[in-house]
VEXMARTOR-528452 format. One line per 2 residues: their letters; for each residue x, y, z of C-alpha. Coordinates in Angstrom, 1 decimal. Example, Ala and Ser with C-alpha at 12.3 -4.5 7.8 and 13.67 -1.06 7.14 Angstrom:
2
as = 12.3 -4.5 7.8; 13.7 -1.1 7.1
This chain:
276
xx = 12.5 145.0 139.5; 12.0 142.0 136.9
xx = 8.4 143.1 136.6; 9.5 146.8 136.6
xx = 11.0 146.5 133.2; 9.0 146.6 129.9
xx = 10.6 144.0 127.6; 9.3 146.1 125.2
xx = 11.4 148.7 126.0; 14.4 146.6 125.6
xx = 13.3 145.5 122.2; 12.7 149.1 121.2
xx = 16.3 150.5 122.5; 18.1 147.4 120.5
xx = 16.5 148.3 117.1; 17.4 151.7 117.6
xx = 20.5 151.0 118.1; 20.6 148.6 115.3
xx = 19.5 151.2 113.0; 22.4 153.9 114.0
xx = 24.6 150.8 113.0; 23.2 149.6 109.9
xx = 24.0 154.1 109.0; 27.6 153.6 109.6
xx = 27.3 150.4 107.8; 26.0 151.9 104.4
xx = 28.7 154.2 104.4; 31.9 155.1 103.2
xx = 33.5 155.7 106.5; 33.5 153.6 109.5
xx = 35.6 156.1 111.5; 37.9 153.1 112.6
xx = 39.8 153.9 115.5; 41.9 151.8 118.0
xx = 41.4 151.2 121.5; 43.9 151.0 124.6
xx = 44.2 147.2 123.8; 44.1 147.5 120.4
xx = 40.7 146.1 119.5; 38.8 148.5 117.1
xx = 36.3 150.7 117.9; 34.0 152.8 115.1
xx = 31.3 155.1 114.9; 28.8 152.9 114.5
xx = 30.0 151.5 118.7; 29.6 155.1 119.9
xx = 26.1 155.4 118.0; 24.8 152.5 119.1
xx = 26.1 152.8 122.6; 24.4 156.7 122.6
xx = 21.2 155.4 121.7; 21.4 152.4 124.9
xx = 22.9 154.5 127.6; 20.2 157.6 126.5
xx = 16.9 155.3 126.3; 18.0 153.3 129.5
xx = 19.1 156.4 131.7; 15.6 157.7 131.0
xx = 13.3 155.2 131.3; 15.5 153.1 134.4
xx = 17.4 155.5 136.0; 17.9 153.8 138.7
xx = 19.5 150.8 137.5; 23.0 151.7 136.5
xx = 24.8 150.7 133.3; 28.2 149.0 132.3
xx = 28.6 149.2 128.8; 31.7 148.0 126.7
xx = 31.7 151.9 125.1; 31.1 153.6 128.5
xx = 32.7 154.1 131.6; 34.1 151.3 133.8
xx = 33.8 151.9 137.3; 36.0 150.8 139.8
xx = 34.7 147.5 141.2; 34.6 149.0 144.8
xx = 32.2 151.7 143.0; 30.1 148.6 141.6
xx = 30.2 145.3 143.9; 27.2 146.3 145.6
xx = 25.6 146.4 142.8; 22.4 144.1 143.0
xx = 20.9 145.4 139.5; 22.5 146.5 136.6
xx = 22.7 146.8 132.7; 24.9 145.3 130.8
xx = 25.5 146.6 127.4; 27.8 145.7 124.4
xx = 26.2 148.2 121.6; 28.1 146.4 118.5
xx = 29.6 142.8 119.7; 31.7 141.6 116.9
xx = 33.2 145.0 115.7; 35.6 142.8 113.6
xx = 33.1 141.1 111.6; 31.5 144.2 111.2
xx = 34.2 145.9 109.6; 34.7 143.2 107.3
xx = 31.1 143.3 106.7; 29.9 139.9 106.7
xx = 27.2 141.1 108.4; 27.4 138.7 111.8
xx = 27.6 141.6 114.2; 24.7 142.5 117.2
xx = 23.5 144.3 119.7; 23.5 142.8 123.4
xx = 21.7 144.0 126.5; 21.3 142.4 129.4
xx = 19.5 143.0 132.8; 22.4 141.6 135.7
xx = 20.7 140.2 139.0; 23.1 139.4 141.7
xx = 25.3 138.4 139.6; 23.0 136.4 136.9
xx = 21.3 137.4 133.9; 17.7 137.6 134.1
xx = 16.5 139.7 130.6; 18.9 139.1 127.5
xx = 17.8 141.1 123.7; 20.2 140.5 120.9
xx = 19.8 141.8 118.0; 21.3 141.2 114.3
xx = 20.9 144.5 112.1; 21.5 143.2 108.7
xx = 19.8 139.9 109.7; 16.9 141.5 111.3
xx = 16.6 138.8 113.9; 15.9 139.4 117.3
xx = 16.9 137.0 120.8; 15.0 137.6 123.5
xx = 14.8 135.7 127.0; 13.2 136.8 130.2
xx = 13.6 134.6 133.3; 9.8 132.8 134.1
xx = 8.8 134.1 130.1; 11.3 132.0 128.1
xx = 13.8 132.3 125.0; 12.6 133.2 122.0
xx = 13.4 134.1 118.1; 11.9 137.0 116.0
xx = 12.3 137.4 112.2; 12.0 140.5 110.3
xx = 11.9 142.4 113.7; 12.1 146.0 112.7
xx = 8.6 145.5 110.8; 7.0 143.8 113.6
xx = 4.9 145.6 115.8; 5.3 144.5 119.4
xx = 3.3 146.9 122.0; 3.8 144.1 124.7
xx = 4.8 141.1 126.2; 1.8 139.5 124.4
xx = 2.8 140.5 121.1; 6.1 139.1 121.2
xx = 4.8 135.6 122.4; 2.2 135.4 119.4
xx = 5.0 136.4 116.6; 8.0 134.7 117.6
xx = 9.1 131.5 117.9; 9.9 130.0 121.1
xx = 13.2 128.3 122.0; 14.8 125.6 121.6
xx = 13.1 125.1 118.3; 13.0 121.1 117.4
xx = 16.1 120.1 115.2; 15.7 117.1 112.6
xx = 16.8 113.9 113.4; 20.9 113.9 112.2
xx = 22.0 110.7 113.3; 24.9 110.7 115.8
xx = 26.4 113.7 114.5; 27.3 116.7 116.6
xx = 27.1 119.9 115.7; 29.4 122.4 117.5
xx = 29.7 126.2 117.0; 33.0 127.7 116.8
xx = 34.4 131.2 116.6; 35.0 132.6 113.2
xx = 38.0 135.0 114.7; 39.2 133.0 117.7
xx = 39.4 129.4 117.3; 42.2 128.7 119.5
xx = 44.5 125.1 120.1; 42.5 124.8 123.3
xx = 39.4 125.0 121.4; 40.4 122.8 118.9
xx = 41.5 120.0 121.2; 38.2 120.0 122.9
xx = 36.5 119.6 119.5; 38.2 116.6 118.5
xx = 37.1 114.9 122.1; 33.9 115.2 121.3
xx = 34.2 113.9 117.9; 36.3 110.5 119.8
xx = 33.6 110.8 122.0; 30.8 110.9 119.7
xx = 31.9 109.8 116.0; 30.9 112.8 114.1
xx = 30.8 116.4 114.4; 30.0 118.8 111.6
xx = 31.6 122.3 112.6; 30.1 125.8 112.5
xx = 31.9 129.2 112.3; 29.8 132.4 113.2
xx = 30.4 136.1 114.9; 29.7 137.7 117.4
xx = 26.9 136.6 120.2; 25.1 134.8 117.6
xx = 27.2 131.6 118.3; 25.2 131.7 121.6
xx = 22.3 132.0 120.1; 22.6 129.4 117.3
xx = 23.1 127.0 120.7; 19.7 128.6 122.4
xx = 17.8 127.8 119.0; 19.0 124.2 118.9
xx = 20.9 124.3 115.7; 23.8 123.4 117.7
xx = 25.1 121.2 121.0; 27.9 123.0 121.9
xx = 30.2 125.6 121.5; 33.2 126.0 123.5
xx = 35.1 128.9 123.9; 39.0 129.0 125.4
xx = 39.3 132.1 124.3; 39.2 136.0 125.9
xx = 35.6 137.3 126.0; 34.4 139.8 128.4
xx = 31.1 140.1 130.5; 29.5 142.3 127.7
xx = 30.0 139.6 125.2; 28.0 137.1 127.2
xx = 25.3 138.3 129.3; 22.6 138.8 126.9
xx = 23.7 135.6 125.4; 23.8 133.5 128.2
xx = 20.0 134.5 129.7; 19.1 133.4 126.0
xx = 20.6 130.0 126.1; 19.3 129.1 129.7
xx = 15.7 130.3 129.2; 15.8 127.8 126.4
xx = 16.7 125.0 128.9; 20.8 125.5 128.1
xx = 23.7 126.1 130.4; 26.7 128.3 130.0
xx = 29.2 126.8 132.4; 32.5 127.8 133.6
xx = 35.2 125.7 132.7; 37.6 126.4 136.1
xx = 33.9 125.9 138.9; 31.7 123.8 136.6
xx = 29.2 126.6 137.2; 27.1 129.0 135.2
xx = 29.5 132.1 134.3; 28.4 135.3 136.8
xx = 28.8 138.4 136.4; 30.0 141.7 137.8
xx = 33.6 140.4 138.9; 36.5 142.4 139.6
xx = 38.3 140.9 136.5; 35.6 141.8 133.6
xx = 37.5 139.2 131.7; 35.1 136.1 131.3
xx = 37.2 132.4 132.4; 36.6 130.2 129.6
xx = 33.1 128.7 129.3; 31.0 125.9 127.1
xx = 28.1 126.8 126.2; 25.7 123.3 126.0
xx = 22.6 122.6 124.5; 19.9 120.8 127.2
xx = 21.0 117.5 127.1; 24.3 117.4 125.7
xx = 26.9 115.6 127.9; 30.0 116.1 127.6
């Protein structure tokens, strides 16, 4: 199936999506509603999420699709499954409606249980993640003016991950949520920094803190905080084709996927290298 799917596909859908988002965006209504648990939800999440569910159902129709905007299934309806999507169409809906621009698109590709395609995508930034297990992690700039007709393409404009980080001394960087930076999170932090001496401290949105850890611009990010499977996937293939590890906290183990509890545990998310 890994062969099956055209990357570029995935890389097409995401933009697309992107650009439904970047509409809302650049108006004067987001369309803000709230959700049964009270997280927000606008117009640009059911655009985006359209756009995914329409351009996957067509061209993979056999693989089937959990999307934070879609229907949940049961997980007697989806244990069995050995392939599936996972899609959050607009991660970081908070930081989108404050506009600060730190919002993406995920997709993943789920393989018994572990993500084996990942494409994130930043709208206002116009940077694009992309990993493929056996292919690698890489970054793309200004990736709605690229042209990318193949896997080719991709590897002669963008830059593979991890990209090499200057020389900073002992000092540790660490990523850390803009909206959730909980006690727990903050008492792991200041380990490190007993542990280590320094640490210089980093907030972003959305999936992009995964992604900051892929690129090497950070050791670690830590996260004792609620996320669900949609929030991660796409991340997490990024960060371990570029030699990373997203690990459970609970099983010391890389975080899987299609539970019965959608809720991730809480993870660390570690450069290659980084003990701790």
């Amino acid at each position: 199936m890994l062969n099956k799917v055209q990357l570029t596909d995935i890389i097409t859908c995401a933009i697309k999506a992107g650009d439904e988002i970047l509409d809302v965006y650049h108006s004067a209504d987001f369309g803000v509603e709230s959700k049964v648990d009270d997280s927000p939800l606008t117009q640009a999440d059911k655009r985006a999420n359209d756009v995914i569910t329409d351009v996957l159902q067509k061209k993979y129709s056999e693989i089937p699709i959990l999307s934070e905007e879609g229907i949940h299934l049961s997980f007697a309806e989806r244990k069995n499954w050995e392939y599936f999507w996972l899609v959050d169409p607009l991660d970081g809906t908070k930081e989108f409606i404050k506009k600060n621009d730190e919002f993406t698109v995920n997709i993943a590709l789920i393989h018994n249980g572990q993500p084996i395609i990942g494409v994130i995508y930043a709208p206002v930034l116009d940077i694009l993640y992309v990993a493929k297990t056996g292919l690698g992690s890489f970054k793309l700039r200004d990736a709605s003016k690229q042209s990318i007709f193949s896997e080719t393409d991709l590897l002669k404009l963008a830059s593979k991950l991890p990209i090499p980080k200057q020389d900073n001394g002992n000092t540790v960087s660490a990523i850390a949520s803009r909206s959730h930076l909980s006690a727990e999170t903050e008492e792991y932090l200041n380990k490190v920094k007993e542990k280590y001496g320094e640490i210089s401290i980093t907030s972003a949105g959305s999936s992009l803190k995964l992604c900051l850890v892929a690129e090497g611009k950070a050791e670690v990010y830590p996260r004792f905080a609620p996320t669900m499977e949609w929030d991660t996937g796409a991340g997490q293939a990024v960060v371990e084709q570029a030699n990373g590890s997203v690990i459970n906290v609970e099983t010391n183990e890389p975080l899987v996927y299609n539970r019965e509890n959608l809720l991730n545990p809480w993870f660390i998310v570690k450069k290659e290298g980084f003990d701790f």
